[in-house]
N, C-alpha and C positions, 0 to 999 in steps of 0.2 A: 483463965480463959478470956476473961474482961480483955486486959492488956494485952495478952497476943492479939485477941481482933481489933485492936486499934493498930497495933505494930501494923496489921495486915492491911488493912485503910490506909496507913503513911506510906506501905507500899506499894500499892494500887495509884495513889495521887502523885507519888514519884514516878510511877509507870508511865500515868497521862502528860507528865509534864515531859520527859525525858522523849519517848516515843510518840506519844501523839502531839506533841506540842500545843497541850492545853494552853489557855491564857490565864495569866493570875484570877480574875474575876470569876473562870469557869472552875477552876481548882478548889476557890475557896467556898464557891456552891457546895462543891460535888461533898466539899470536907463537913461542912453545915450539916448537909442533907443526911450523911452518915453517920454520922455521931448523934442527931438527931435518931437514927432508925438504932441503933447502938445502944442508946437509951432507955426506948421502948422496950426492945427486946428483952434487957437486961431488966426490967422490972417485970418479964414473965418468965425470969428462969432461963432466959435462953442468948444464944451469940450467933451473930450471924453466921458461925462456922457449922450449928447444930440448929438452924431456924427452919423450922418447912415450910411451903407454899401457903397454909394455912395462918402459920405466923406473919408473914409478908402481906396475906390479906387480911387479917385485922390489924395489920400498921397502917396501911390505909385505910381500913375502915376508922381508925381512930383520927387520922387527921379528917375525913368527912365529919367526925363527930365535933372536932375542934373547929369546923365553919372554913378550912380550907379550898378555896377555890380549885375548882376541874386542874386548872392548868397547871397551880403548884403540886396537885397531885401526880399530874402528870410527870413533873418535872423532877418530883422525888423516885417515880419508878424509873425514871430512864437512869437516874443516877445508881438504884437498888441495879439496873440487868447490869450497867456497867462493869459498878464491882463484883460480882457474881459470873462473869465474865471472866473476869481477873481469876476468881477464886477456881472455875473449873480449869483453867487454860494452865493455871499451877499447879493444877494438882490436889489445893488441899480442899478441895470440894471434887467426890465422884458425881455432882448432879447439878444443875441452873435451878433452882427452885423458883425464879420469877419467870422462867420462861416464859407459865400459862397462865399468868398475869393479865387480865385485863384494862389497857388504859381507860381512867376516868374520862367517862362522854363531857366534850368540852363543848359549849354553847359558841356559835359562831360569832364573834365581835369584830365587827371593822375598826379598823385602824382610824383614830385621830387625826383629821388630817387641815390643812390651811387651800384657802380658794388662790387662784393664782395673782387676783385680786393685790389680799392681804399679802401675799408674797410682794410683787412690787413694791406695795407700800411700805413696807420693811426694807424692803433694800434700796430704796431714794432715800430714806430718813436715815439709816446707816451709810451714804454715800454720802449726804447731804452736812452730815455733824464730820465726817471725815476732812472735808476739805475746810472746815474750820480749824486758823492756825488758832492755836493756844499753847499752854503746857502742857495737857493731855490727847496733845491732837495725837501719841502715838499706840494710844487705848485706843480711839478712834478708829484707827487705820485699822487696827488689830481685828476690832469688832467688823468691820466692813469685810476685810480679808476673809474672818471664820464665815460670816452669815454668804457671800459669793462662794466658796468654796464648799460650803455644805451644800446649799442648792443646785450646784452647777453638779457635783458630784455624788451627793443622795450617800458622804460616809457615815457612820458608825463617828457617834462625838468623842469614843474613845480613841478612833482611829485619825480623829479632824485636831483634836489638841494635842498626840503628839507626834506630829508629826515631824521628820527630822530636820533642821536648814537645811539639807545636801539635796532638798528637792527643788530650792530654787537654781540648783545647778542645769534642770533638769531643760531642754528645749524644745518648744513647741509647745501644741495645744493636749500635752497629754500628761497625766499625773498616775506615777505606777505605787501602789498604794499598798502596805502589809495588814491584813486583818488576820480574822479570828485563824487560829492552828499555824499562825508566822507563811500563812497564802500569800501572794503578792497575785494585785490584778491592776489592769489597765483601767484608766477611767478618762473620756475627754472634760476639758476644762472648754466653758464659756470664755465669750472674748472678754466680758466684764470680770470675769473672774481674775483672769490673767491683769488686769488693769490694775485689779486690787493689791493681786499678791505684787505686783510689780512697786506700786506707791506704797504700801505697807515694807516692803525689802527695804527698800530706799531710806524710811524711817529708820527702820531697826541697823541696820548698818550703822548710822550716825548715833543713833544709841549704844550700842555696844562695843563704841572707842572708847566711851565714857567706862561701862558697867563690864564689861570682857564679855567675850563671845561664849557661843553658848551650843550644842548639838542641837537643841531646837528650835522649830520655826515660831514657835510661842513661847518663849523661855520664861519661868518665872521662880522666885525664890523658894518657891515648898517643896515641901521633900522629892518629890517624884522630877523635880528640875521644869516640867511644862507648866502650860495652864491649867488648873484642875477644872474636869469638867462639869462641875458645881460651879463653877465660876461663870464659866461663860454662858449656863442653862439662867443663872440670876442674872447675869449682866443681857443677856438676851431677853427675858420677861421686862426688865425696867424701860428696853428698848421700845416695845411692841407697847408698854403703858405711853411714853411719848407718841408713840405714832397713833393713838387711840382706839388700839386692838382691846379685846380680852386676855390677859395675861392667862389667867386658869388653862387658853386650849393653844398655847403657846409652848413647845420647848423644842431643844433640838432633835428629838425623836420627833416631832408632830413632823419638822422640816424634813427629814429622811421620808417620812410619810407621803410628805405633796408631793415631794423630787417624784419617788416611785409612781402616783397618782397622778400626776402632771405629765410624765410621759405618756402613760396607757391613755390618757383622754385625748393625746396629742398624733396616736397609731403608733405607739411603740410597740416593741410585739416584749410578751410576757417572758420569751428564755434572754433577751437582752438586759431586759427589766433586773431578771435574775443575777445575770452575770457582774451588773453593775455596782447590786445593792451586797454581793459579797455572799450570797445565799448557797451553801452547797446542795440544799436540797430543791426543788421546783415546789414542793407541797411548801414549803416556809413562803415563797410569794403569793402564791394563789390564794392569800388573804385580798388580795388585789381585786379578784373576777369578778367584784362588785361594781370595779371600775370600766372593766371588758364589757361587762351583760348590760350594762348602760350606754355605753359606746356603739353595740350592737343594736342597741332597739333604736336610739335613736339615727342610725343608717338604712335602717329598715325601714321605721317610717319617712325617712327623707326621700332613698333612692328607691323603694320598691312600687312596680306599677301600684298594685292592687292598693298600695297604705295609698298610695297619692289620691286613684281614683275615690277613698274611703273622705279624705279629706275635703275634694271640692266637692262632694256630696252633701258636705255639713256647710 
């Protein structure tokens, strides 16, 4: 029974990949999360082909015992309905036993984010080390290109390093971009941004007579052929230490953060917000509305009679 429910796991993962066009990272969760529950199970006798509702909630109750945060519990039931999903829609389950599942209460945590401040200051000091000629003025350029191109654009750094050369074929102020499930979305490009990617082309070009060209706009020797996104999250921390930031509330998710944050303080409306950051669902942004309810009060007490008359009172 063991191995047929793993056989039935690799066929569920092959399901997401094939049909839903899971992404490598989201496959290799969902494969964790299950062989993790696979585990459990089988050390009470049971496979998730024979497991009931009950079994399902003391595997969660076990990772609350094991100090598992709300949201990876969370993260493990979405993946338990998934395949269970799988298993009724096949057949070899007559019932969903996570149906009536309750998700773990997850504490509300605002997103990490940079002041538009610190923002600037980061990208004169990567603009500033760029137009210094040397032998690594083509890191440089590199670094300038990713950190404009994340902010101007608010992607996903798995989607900012590999991104393909055939997009500097691309003309005008707009970058159409593929994320999570092989989506493709529009996104406009800043004029510094386009500066960058323009003087960073320019490098790589003359580089790649030398080294041979490459499918990507960040190409580099490791396996995956790009930059790895390890790379440029440390090469951006040593950045932010130059420019006399805090490294610790620096990386390029915090930058995805201000992009989204920077809009909304600026009247971006929230389904734009959405659309840009790659979000299929509207609840996954409105981590934001901290950003909104602050914007709101402070126009209320700008523009409304009664805040004003409250003010020249004091």
């Amino acid at each position: 029974m063991a191995d047929l429910s793993r056989a039935h796991i690799e066929a569920f993962l092959e399901m997401m990949s094939a049909e839903r066009g899971a992404a490598g990272n989201t496959l290799s969760s969902y494969q964790r999360d299950l062989d993790d529950l696979h585990g459990f199970l089988a050390g009470q006798d049971k496979s998730p082909l024979n497991a009931s509702s009950t079994d399902l909630s003391a595997y969660l109750a076990h990772l609350n015992s094991q100090g598992f945060a709300a949201s990876s519990q969370a993260r493990r039931l979405s993946a338990m309905r998934q395949f269970y999903k799988f298993l009724y829609a096949e057949g070899l389950r007559g019932d969903d036993p996570s149906s009536i599942l309750d998700a773990p209460k997850k504490s509300r945590s605002l997103p990490k984010t940079m002041s538009e401040e610190d923002v600037t200051r980061l990208l004169e000091l990567a603009a500033a080390e760029a137009s210094q000629v040397g032998s690594d003025q083509l890191a440089r350029l590199r670094m300038h290109a990713l950190l404009e191109l994340l902010y101007a654009t608010g992607m996903r750094v798995s989607e900012l390093v590999s991104l393909p050369a055939k997009v500097l074929d691309q003309e005008g102020r707009f970058l159409m971009i593929r994320g999570k499930g092989n989506k493709e979305r529009l996104v406009p490009l800043s004029r510094s941004a386009i500066a960058a990617m323009k003087a960073y082309a320019q490098a790589r070009t003359a580089a790649i007579a030398k080294t041979g060209d490459s499918p990507w706009l960040f190409p580099s020797s490791g396996k995956e052929g790009y930059l790895p996104r390890q790379v440029f999250a440390r090469d951006l921390k040593a950045l932010a230490a130059r420019a006399g930031l805090k490294t610790t509330a620096i990386s390029p998710h915090v930058m995805r953060h201000a992009f989204a944050s920077h809009l909304l303080q600026n009247g971006a409306d929230l389904r734009v917000v959405q659309e840009l950051l790659g979000h299929s669902d509207i609840s996954t942004t409105q981590i934001y509305t901290h950003v909104l309810e602050e914007r709101l009060r402070e126009l209320v007490e700008t523009h409304h009679p009664l805040a004003k008359q409250a003010k020249n009172a004091d």
